[in-house]
PDB file with one MODEL, atoms N, CA, C and O in Angstrom:
MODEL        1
ATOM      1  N   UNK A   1      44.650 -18.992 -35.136  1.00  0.00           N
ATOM      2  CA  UNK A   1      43.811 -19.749 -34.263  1.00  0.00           C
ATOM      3  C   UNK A   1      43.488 -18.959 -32.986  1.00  0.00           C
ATOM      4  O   UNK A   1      42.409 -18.968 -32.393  1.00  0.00           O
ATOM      5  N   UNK A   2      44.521 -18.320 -32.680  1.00  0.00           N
ATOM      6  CA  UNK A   2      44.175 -17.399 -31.604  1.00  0.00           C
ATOM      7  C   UNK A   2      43.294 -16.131 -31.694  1.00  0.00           C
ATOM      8  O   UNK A   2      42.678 -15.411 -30.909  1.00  0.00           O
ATOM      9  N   UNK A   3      43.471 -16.185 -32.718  1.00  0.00           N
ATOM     10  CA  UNK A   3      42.193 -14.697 -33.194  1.00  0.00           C
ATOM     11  C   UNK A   3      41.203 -14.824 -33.369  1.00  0.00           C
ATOM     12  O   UNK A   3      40.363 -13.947 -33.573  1.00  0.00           O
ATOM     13  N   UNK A   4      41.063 -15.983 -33.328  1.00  0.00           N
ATOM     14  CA  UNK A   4      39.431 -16.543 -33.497  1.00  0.00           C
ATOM     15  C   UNK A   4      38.625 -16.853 -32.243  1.00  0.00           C
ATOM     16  O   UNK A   4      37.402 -16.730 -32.173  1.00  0.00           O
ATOM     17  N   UNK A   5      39.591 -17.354 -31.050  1.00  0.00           N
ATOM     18  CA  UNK A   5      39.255 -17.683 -29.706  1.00  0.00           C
ATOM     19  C   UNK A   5      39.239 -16.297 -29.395  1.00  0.00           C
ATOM     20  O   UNK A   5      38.246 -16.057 -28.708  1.00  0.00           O
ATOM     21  N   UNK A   6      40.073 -15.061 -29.663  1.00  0.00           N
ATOM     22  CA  UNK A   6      39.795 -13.911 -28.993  1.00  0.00           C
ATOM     23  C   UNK A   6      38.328 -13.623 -29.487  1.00  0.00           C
ATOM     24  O   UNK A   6      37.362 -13.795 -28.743  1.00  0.00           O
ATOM     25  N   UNK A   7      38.215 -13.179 -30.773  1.00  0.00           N
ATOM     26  CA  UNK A   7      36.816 -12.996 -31.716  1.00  0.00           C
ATOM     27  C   UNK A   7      35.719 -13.479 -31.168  1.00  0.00           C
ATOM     28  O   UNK A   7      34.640 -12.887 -31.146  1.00  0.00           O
ATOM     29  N   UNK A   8      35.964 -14.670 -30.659  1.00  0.00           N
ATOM     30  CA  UNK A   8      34.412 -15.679 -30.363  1.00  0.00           C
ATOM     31  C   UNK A   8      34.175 -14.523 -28.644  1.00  0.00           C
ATOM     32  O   UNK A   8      33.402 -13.688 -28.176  1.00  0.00           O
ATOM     33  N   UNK A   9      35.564 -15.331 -28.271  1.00  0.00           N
ATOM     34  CA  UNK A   9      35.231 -14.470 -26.523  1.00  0.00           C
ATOM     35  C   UNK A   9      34.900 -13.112 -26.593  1.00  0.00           C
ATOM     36  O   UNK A   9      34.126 -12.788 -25.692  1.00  0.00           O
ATOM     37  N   UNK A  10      35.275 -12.034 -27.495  1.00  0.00           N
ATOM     38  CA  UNK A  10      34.282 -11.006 -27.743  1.00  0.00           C
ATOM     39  C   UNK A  10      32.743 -11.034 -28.327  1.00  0.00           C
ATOM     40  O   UNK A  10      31.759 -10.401 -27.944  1.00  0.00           O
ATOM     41  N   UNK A  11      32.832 -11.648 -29.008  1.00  0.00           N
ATOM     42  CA  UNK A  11      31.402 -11.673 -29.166  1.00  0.00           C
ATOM     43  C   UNK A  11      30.468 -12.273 -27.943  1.00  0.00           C
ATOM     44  O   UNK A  11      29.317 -12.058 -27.563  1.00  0.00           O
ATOM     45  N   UNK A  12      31.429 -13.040 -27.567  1.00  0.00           N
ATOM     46  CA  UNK A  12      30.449 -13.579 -25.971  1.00  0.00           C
ATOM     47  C   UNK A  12      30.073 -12.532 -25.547  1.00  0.00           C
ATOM     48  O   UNK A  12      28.869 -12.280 -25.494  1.00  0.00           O
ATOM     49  N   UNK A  13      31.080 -11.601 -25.110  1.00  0.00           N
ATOM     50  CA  UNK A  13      31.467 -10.720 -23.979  1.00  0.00           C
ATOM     51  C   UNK A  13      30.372  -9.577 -24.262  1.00  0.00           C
ATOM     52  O   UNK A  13      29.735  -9.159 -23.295  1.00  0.00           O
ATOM     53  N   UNK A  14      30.085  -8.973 -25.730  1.00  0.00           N
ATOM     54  CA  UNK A  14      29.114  -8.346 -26.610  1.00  0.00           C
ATOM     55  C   UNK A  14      27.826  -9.074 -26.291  1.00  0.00           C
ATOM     56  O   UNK A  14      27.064  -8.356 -25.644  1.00  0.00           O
ATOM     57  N   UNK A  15      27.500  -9.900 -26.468  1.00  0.00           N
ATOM     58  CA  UNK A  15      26.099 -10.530 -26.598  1.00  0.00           C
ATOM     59  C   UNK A  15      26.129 -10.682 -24.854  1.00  0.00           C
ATOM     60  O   UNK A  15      25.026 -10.966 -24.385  1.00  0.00           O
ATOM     61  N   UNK A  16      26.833 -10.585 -24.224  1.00  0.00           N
ATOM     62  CA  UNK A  16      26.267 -10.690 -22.823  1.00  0.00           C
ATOM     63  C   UNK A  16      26.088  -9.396 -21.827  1.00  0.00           C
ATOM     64  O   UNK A  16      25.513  -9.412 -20.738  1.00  0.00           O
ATOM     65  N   UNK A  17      26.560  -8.551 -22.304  1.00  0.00           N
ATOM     66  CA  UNK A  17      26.275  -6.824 -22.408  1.00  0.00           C
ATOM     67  C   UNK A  17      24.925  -6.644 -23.227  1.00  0.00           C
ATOM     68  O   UNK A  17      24.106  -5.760 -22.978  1.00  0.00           O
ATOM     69  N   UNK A  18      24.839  -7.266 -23.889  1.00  0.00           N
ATOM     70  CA  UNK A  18      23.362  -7.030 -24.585  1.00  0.00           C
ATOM     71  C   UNK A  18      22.673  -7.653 -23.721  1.00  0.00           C
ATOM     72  O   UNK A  18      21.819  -6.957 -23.172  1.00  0.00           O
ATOM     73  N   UNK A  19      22.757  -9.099 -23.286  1.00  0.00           N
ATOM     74  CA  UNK A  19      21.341  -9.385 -22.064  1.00  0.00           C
ATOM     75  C   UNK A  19      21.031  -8.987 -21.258  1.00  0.00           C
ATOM     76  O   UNK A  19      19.870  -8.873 -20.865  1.00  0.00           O
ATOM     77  N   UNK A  20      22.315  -8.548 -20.615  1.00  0.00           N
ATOM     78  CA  UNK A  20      22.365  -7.537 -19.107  1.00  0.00           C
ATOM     79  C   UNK A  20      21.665  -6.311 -19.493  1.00  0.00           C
ATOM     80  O   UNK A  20      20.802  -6.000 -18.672  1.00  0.00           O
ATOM     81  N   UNK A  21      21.812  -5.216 -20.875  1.00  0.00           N
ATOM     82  CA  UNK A  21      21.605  -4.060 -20.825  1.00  0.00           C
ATOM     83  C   UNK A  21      19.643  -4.455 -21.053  1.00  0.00           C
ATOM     84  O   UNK A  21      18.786  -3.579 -21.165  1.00  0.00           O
ATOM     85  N   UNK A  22      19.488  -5.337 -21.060  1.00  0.00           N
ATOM     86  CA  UNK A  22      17.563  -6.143 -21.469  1.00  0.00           C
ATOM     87  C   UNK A  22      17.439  -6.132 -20.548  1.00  0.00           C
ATOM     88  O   UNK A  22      16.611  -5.308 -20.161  1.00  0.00           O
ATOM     89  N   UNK A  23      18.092  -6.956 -19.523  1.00  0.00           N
ATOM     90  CA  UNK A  23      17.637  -7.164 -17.783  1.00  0.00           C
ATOM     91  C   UNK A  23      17.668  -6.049 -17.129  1.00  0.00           C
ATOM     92  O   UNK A  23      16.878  -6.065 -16.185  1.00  0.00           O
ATOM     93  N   UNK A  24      18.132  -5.287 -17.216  1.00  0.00           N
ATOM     94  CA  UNK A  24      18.249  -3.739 -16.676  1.00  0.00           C
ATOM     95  C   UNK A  24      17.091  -2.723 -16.775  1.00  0.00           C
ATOM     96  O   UNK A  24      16.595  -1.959 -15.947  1.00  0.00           O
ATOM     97  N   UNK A  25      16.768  -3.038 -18.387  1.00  0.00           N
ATOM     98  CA  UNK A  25      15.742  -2.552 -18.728  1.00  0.00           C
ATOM     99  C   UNK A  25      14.141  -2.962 -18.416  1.00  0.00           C
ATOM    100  O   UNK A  25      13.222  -2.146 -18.354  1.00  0.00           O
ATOM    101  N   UNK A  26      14.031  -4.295 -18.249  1.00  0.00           N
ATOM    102  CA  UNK A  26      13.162  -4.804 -17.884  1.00  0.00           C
ATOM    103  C   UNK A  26      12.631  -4.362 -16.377  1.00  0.00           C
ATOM    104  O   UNK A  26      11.508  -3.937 -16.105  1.00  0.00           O
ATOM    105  N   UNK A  27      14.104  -4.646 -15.178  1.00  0.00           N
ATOM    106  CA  UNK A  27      14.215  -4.516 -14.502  1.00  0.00           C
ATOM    107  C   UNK A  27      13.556  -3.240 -14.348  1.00  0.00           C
ATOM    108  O   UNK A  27      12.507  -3.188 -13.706  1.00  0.00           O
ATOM    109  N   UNK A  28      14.043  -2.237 -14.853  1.00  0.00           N
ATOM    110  CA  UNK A  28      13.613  -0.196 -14.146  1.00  0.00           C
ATOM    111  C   UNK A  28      12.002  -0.353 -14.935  1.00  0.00           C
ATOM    112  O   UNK A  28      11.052   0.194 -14.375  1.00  0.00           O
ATOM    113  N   UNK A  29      11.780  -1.088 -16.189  1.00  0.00           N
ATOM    114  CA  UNK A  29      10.156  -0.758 -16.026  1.00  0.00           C
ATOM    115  C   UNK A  29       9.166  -1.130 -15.516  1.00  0.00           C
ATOM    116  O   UNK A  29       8.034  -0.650 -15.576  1.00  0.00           O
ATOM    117  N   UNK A  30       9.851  -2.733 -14.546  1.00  0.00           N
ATOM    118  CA  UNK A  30       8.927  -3.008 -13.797  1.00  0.00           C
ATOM    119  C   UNK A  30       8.917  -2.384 -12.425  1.00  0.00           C
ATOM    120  O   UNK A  30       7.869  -2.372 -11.780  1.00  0.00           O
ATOM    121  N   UNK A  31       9.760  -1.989 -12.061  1.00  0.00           N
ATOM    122  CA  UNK A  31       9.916  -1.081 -10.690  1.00  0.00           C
ATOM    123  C   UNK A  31       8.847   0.370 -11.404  1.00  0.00           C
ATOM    124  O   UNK A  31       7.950   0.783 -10.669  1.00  0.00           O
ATOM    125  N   UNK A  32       8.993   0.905 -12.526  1.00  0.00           N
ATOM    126  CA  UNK A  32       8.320   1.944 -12.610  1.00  0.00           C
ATOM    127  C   UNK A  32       6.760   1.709 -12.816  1.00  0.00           C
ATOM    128  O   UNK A  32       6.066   2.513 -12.193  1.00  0.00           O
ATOM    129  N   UNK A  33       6.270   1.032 -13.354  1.00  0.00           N
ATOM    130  CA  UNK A  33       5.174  -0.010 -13.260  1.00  0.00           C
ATOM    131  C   UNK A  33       4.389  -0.337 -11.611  1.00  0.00           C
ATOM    132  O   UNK A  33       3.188  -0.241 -11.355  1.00  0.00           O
ATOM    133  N   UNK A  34       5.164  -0.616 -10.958  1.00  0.00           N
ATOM    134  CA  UNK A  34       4.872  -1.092  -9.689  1.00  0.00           C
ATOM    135  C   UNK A  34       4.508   0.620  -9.106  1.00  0.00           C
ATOM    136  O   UNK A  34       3.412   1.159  -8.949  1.00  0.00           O
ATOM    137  N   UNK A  35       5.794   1.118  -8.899  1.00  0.00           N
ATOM    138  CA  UNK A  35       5.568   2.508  -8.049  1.00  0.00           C
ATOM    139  C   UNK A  35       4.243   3.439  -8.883  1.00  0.00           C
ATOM    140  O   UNK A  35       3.633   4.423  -8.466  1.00  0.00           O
ATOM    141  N   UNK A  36       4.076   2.586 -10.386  1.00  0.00           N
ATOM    142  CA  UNK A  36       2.250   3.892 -10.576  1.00  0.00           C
ATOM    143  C   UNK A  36       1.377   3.234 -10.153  1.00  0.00           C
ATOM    144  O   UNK A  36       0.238   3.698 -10.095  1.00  0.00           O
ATOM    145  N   UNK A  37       1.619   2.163  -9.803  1.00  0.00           N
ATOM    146  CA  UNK A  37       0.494   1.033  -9.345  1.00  0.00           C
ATOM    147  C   UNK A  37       0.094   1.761  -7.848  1.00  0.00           C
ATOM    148  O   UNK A  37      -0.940   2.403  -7.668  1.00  0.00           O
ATOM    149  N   UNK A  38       1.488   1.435  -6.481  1.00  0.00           N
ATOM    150  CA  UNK A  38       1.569   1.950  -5.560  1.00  0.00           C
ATOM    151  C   UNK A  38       0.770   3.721  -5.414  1.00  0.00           C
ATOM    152  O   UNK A  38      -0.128   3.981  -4.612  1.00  0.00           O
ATOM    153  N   UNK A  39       1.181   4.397  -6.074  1.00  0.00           N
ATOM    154  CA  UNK A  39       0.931   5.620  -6.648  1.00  0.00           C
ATOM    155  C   UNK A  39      -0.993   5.786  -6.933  1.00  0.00           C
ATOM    156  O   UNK A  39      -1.810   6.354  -6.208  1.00  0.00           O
ATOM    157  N   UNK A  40      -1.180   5.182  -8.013  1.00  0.00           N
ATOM    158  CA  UNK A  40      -2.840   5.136  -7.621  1.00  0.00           C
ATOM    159  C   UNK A  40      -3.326   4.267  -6.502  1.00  0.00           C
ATOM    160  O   UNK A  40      -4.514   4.374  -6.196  1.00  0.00           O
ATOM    161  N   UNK A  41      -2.783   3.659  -6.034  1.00  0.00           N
ATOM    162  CA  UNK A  41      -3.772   2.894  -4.817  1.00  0.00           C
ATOM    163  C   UNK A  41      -3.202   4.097  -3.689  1.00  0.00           C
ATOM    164  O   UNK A  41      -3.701   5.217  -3.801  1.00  0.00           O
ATOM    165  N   UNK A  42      -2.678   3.981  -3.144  1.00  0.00           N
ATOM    166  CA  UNK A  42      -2.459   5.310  -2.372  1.00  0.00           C
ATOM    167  C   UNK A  42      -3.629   6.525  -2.788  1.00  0.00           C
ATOM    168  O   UNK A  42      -4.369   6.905  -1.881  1.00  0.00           O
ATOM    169  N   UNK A  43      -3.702   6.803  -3.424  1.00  0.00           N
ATOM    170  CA  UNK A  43      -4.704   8.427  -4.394  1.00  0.00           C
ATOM    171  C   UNK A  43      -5.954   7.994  -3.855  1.00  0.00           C
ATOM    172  O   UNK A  43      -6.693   8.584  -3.067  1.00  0.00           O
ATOM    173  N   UNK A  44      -6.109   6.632  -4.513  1.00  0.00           N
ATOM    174  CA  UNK A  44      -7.950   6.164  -4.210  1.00  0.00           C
ATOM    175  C   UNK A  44      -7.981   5.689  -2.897  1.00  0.00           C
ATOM    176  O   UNK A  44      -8.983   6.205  -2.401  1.00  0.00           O
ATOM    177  N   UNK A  45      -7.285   4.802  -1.845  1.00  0.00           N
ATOM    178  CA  UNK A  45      -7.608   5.119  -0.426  1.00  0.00           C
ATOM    179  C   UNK A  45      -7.223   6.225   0.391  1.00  0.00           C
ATOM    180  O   UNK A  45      -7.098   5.943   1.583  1.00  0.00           O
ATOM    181  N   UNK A  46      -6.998   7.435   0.057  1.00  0.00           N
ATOM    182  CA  UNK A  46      -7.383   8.236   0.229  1.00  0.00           C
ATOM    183  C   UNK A  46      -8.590   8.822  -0.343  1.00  0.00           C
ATOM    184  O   UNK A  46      -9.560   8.931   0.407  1.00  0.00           O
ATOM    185  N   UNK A  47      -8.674   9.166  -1.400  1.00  0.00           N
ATOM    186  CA  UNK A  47     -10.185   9.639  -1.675  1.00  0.00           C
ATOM    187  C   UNK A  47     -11.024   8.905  -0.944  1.00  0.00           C
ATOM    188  O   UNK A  47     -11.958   9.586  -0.521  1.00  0.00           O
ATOM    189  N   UNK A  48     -11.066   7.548  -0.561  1.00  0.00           N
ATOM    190  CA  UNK A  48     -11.808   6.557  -0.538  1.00  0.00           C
ATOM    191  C   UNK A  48     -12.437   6.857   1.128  1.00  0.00           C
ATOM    192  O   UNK A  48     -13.563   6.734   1.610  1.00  0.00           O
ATOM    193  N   UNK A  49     -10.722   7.432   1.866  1.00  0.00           N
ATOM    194  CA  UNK A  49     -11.280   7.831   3.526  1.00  0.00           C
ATOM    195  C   UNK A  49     -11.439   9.351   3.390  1.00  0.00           C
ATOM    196  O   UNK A  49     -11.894   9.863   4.413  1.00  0.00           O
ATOM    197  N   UNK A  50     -11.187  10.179   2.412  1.00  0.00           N
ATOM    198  CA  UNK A  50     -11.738  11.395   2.794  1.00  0.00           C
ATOM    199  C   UNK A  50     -13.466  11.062   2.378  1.00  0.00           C
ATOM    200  O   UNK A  50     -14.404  11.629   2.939  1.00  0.00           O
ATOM    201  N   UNK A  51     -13.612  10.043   1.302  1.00  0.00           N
ATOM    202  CA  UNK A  51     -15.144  10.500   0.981  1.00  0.00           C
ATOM    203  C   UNK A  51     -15.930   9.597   2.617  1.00  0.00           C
ATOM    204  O   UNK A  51     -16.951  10.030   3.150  1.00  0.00           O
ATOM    205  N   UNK A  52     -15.158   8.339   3.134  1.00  0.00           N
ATOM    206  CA  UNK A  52     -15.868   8.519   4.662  1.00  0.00           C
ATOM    207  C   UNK A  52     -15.930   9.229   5.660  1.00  0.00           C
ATOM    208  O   UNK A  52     -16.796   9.226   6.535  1.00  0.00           O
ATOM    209  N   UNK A  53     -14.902   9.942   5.554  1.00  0.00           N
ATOM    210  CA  UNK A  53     -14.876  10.780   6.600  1.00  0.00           C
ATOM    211  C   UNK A  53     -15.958  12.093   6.410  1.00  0.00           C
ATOM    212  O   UNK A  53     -16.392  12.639   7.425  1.00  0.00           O
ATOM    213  N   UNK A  54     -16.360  12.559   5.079  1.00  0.00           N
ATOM    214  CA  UNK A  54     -17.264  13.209   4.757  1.00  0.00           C
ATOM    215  C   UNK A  54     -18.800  12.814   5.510  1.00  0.00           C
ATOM    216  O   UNK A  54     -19.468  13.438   6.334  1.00  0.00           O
ATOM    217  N   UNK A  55     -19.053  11.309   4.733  1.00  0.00           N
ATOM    218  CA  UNK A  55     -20.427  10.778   4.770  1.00  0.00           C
ATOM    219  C   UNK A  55     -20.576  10.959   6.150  1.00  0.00           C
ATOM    220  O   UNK A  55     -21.586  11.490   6.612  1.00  0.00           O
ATOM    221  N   UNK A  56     -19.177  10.357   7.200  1.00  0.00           N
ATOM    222  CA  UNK A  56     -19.541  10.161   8.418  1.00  0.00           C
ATOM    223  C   UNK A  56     -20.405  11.777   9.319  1.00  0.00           C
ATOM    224  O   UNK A  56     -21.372  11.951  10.060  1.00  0.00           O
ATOM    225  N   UNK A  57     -19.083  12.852   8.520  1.00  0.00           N
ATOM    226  CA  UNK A  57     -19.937  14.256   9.946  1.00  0.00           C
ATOM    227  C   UNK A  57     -21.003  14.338   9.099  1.00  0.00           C
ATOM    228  O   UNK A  57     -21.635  14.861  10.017  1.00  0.00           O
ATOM    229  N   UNK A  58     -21.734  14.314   8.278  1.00  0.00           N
ATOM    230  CA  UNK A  58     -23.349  14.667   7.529  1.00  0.00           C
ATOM    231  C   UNK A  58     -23.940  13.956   8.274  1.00  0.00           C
ATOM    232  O   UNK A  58     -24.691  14.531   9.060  1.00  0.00           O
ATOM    233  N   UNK A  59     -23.843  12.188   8.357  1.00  0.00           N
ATOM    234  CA  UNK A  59     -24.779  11.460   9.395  1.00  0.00           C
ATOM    235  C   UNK A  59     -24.601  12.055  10.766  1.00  0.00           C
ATOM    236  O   UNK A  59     -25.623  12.305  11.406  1.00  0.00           O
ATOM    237  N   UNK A  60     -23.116  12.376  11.428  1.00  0.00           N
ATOM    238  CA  UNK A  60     -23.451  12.765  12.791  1.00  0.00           C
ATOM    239  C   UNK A  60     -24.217  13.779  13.066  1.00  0.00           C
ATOM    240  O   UNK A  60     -24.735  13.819  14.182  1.00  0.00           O
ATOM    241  N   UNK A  61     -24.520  15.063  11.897  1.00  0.00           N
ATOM    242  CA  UNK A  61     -24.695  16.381  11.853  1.00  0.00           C
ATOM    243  C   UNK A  61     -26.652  16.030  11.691  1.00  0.00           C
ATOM    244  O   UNK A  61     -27.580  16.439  12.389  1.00  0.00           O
ATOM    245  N   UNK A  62     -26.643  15.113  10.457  1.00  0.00           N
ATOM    246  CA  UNK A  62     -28.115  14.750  11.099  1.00  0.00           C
ATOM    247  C   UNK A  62     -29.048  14.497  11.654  1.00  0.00           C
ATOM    248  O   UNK A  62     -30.124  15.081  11.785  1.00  0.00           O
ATOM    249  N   UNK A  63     -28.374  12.924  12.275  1.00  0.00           N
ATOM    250  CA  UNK A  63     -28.725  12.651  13.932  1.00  0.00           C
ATOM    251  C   UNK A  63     -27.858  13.146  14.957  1.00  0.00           C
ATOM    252  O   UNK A  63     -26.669  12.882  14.773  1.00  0.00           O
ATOM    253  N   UNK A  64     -28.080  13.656  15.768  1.00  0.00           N
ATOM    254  CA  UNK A  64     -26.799  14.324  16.776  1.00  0.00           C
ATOM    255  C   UNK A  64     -27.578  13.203  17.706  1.00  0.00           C
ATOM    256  O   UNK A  64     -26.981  12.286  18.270  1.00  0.00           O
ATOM    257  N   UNK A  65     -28.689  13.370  17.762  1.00  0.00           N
ATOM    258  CA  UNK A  65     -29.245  12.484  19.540  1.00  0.00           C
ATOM    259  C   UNK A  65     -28.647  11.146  19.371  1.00  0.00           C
ATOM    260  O   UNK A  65     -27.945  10.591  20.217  1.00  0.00           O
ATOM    261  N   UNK A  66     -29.050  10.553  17.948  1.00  0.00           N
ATOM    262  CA  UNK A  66     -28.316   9.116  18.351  1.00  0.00           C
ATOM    263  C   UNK A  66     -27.203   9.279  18.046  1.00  0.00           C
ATOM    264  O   UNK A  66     -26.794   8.158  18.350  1.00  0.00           O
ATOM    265  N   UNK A  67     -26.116   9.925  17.575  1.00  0.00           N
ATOM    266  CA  UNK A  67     -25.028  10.092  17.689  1.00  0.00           C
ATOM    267  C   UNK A  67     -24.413  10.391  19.148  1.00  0.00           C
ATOM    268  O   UNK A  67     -23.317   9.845  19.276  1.00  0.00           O
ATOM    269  N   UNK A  68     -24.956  11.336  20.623  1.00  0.00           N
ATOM    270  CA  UNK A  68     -24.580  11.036  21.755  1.00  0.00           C
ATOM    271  C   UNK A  68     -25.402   9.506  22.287  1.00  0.00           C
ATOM    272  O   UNK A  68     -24.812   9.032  23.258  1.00  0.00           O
ATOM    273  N   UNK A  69     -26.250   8.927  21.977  1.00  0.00           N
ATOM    274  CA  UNK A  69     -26.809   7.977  22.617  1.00  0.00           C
ATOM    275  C   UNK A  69     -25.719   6.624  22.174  1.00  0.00           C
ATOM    276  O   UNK A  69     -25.383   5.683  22.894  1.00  0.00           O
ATOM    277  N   UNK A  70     -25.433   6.825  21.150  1.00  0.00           N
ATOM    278  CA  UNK A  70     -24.093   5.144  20.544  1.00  0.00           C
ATOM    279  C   UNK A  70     -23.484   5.683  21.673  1.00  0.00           C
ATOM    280  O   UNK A  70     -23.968   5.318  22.744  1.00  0.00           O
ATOM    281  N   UNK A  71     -22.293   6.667  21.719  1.00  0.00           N
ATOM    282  CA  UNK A  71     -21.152   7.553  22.085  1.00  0.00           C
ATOM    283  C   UNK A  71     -21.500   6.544  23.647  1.00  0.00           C
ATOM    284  O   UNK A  71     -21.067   5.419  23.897  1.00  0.00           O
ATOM    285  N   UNK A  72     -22.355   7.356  24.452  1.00  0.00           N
ATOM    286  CA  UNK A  72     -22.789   6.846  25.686  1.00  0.00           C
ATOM    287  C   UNK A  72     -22.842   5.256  25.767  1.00  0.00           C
ATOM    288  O   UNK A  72     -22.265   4.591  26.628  1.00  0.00           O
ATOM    289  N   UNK A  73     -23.536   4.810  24.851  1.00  0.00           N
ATOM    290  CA  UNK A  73     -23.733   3.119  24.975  1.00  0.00           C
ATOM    291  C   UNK A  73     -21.970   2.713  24.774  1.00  0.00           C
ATOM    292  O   UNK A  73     -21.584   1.950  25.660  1.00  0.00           O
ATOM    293  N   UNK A  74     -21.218   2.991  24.065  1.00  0.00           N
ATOM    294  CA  UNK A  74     -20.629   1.982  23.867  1.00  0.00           C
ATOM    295  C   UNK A  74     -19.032   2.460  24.883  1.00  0.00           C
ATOM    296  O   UNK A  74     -18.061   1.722  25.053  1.00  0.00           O
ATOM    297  N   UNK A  75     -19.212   3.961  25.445  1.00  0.00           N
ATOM    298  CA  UNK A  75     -18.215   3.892  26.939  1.00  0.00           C
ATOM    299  C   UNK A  75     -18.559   3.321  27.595  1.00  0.00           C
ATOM    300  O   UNK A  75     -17.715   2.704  28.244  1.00  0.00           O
ATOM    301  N   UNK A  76     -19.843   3.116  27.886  1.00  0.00           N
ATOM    302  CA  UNK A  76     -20.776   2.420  29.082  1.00  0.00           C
ATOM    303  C   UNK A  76     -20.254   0.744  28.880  1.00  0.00           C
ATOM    304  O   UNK A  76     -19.521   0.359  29.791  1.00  0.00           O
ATOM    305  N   UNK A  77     -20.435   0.134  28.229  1.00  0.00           N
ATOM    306  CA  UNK A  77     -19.924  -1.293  27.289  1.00  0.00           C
ATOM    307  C   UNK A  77     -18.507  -1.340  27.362  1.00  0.00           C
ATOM    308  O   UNK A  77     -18.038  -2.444  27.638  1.00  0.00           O
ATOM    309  N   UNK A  78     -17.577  -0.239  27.148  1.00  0.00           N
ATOM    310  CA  UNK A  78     -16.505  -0.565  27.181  1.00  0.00           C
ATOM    311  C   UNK A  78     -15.646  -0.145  28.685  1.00  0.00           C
ATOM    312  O   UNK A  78     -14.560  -0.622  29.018  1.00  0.00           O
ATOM    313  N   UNK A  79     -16.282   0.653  29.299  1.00  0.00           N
ATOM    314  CA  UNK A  79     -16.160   1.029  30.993  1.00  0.00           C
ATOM    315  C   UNK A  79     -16.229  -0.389  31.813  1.00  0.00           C
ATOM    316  O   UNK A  79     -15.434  -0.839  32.639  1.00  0.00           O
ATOM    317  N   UNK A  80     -17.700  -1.054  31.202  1.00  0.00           N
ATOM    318  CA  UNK A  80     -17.925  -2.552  32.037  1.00  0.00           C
ATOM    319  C   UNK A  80     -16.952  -3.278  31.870  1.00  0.00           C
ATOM    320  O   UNK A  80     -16.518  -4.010  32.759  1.00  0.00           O
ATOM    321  N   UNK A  81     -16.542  -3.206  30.909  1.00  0.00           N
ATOM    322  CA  UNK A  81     -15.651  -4.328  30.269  1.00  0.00           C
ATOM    323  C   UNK A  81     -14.088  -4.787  30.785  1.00  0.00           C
ATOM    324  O   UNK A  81     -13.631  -5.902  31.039  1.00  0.00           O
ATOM    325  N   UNK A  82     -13.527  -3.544  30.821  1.00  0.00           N
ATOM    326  CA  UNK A  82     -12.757  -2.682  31.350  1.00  0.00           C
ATOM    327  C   UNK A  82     -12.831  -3.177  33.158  1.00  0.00           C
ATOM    328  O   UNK A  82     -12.317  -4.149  33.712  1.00  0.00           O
ATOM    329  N   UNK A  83     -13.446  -2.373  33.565  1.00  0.00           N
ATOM    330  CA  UNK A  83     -13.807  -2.679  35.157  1.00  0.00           C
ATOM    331  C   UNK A  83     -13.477  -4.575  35.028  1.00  0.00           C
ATOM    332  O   UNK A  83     -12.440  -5.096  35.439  1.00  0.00           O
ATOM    333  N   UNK A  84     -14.507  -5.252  34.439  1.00  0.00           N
ATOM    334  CA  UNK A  84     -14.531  -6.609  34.555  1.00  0.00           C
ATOM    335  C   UNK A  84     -13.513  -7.114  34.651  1.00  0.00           C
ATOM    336  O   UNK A  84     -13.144  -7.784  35.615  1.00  0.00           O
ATOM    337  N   UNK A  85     -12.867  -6.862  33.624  1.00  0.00           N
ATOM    338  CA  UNK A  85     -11.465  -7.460  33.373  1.00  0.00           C
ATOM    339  C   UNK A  85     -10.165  -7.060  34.287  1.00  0.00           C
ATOM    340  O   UNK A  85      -9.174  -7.789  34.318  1.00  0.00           O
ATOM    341  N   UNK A  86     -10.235  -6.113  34.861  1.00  0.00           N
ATOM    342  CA  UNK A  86      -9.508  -5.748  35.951  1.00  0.00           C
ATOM    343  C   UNK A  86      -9.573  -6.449  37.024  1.00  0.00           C
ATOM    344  O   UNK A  86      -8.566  -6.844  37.611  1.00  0.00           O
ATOM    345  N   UNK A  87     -11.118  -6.752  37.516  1.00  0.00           N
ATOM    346  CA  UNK A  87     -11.333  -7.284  38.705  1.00  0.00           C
ATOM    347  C   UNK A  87     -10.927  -8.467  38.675  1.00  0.00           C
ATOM    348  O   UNK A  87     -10.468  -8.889  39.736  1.00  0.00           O
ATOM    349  N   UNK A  88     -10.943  -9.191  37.754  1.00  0.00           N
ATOM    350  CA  UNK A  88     -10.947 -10.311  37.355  1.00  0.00           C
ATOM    351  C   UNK A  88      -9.147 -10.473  37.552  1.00  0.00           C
ATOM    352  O   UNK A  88      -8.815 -11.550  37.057  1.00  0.00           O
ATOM    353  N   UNK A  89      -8.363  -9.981  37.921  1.00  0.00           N
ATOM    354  CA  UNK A  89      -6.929 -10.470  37.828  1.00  0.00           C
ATOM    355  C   UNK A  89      -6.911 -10.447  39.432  1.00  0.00           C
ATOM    356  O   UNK A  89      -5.895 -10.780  40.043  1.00  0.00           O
TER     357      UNK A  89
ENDMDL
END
């Protein structure tokens, strides 16, 4: 009778080493899953700001005049702003 209660409690003990060694497994492929996920999104926002950062010097390199005329408008806008809000305390 006792060999049978040992028997059973091994086989517990077996079949619950088997769920754990599933959860484990599950476990590392969804972490590896995630980090290629992480892995291409990282890749494409980068490509994504080198290809703006490209477009951007071609437009500045095109227009240069309105490229100093924004530049000017919007220190000028943010100088006022600035000043205002100072005075204002």
């Amino acid at each position: 009778m006792s060999q049978t209660v040992v028997e059973r409690t091994a086989g517990q003990i077996a079949e619950s080493a088997r769920q754990a060694s599933r959860v484990t497994s599950a476990v590392a492929d969804a972490i590896e899953d995630g980090v290629g996920v992480v892995k291409r999104a990282a890749k494409q926002g980068g490509d994504a700001a080198e290809e703006f950062l490209n477009d951007t010097t071609q437009r500045l390199q095109r227009h240069p005049l309105l490229t100093v005329a924004t530049t000017f408008a919007v220190g000028l806008t943010a100088g006022t702003l600035l000043g205002w809000m100072i005075r204002r305390r």
